[in-house]
C-alpha positions in Angstrom: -3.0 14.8 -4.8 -4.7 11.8 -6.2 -3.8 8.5 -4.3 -3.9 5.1 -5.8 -6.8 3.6 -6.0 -8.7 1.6 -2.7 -9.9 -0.9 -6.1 -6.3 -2.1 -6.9 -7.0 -5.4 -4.4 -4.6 -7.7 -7.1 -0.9 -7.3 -7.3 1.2 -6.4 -10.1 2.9 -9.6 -11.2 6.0 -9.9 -13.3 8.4 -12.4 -14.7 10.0 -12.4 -11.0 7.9 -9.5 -8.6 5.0 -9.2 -7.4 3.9 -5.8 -6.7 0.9 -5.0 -3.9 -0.9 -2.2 -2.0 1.4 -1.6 1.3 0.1 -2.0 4.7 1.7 -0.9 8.2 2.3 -4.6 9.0 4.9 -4.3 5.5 6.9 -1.6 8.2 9.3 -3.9 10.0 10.4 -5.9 6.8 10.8 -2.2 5.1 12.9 -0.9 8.2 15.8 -3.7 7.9 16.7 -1.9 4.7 15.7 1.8 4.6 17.7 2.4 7.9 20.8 1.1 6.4 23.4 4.0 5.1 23.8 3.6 1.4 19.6 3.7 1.2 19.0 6.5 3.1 21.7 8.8 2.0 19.8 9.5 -1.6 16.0 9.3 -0.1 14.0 12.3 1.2 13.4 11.1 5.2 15.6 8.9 7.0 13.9 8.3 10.5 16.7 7.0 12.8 14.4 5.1 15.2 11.7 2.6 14.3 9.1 3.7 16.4 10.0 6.9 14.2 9.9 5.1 11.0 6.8 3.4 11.8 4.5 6.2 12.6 6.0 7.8 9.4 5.5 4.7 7.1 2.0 4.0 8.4 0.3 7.2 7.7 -2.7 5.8 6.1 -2.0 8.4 3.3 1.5 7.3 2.8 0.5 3.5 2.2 -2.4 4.2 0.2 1.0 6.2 -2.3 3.4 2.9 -1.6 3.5 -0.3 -3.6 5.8 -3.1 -2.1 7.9 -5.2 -4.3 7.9 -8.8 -3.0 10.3 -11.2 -4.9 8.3 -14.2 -5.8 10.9 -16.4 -8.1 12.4 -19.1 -5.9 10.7 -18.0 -2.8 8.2 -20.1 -1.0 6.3 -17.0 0.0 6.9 -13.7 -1.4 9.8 -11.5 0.1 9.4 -7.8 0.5 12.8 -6.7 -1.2 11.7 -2.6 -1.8 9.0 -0.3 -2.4 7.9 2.0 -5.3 5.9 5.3 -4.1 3.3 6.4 -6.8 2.2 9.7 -5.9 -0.7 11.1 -8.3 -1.0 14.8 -9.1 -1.9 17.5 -11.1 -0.2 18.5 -13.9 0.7 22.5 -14.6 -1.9 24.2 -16.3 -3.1 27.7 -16.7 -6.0 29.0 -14.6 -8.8 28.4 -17.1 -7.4 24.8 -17.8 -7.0 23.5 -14.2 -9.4 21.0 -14.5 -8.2 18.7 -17.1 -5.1 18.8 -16.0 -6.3 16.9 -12.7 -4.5 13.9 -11.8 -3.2 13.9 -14.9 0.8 12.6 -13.9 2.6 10.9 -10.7 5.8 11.6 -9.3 7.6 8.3 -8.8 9.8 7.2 -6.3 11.9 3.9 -5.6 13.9 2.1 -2.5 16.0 -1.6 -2.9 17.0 -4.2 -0.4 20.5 -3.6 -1.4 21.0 -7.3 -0.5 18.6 -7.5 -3.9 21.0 -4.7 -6.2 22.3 -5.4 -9.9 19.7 -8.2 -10.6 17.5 -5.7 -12.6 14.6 -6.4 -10.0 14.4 -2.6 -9.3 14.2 -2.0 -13.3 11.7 -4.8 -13.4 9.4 -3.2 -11.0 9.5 0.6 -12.0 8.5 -0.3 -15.0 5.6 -2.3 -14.3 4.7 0.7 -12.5 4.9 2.5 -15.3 2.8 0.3 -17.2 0.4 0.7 -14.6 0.2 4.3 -14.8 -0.1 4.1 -18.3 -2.5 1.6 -18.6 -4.8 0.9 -16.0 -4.6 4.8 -14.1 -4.7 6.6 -17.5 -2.0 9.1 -16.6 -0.9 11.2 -19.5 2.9 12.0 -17.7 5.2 10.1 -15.5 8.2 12.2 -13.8 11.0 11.6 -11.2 14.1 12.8 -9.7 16.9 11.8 -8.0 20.0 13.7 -6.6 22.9 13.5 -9.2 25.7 11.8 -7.5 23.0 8.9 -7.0 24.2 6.7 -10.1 21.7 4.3 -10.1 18.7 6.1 -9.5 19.0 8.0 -13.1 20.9 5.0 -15.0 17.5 3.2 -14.0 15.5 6.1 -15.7 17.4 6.1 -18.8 16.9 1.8 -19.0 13.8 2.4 -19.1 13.7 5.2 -21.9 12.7 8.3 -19.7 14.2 11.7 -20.7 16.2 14.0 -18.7 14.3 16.8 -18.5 16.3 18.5 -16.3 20.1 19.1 -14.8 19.3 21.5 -11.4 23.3 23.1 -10.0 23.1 22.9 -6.1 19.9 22.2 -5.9 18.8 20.3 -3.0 20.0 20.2 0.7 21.1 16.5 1.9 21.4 15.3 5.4 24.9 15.8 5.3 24.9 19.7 4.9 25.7 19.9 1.0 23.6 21.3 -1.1 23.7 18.9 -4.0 22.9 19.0 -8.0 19.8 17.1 -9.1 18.0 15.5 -12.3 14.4 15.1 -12.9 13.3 12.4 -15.9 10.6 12.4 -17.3 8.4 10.3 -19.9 5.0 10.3 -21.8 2.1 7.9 -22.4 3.0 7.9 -26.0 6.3 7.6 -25.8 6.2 4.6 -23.1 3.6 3.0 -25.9 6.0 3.8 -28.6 9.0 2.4 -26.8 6.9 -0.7 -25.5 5.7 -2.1 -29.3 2.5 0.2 -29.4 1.4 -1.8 -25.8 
């Protein structure tokens, strides 16, 4: 696993977001939202304490992964409504071939102040991630998944143009004993270049 890079000093900055490097002081303003129910029913840990939260979130390998979105329009100083998790890896490749396929892809991964839902800030942000992946990282692949009963996780995907690349029966085990179905979506530097105007 590749992490992003210790250069990336400036943040992403979109119409309405800005989007910056996370650091463990970013844990308590992350907490108010990530402990609440309707987050962390769909994400993969769900500490139930801070203190457990924070040692989790401040692994220095976990914020150098972690992008926070601030909200910046109308706001004196920028507000930390969610995070995006850009986690940079090798791509499949046969045994002779492994080292091209290095780093080639990231996983993503996405969390909301709910308080901040169905304003398209989340949409806004994934896919200046994207863009960033694309662009400045030079990543050829961009995945990621979601359980299937989480709605807005995969409509998200499909906004912004990425495939479904898969449709997994009972495949993951969530906190509340069920094994659940899953998607995985997935989308290529072409394609995002394609889809953005040849950007």
């Amino acid at each position: 696993m590749t992490l992003l890079p210790t250069s990336m000093t400036q943040p992403l900055c979109t119409d309405r977001l800005q989007l910056r490097m996370a650091t463990a002081a970013d844990a308590p303003a992350v907490w108010t939202f990530r402990q609440l129910p309707e987050v962390t029913q769909w994400i993969t840990s769900g500490p139930t304490t801070y203190e457990a939260f924070l040692k989790m979130f401040a692994d220095p390998q976990r914020l150098a992964r972690t992008l926070m979105i601030e909200l910046t329009e109308g706001a004196a100083t920028p507000k930390v409504i969610g995070d995006v998790m850009v986690r940079i890896e090798d791509g499949w490749a046969q045994t002779e071939l492994l080292e091209p396929a290095k780093s080639s892809q990231a996983e993503l991964g996405w969390t909301l102040d709910p308080n901040y839902s169905g304003r398209g800030y989340a949409t806004e942000a994934v896919r200046a991630v994207i863009d960033l992946c694309f662009g400045p990282l030079g990543l050829r692949r961009v995945v990621a998944g979601c359980f299937a009963a989480n709605e807005p996780s995969w409509r998200l995907m499909e906004r912004l143009g990425m495939r479904r690349e898969e449709y997994s029966r009972a495949s993951g085990l969530h906190r509340s004993g069920q094994w659940m179905d899953g998607m995985m979506y997935g989308i290529l530097a072409e394609e995002w270049r394609e889809q953005r105007g040849g950007a």
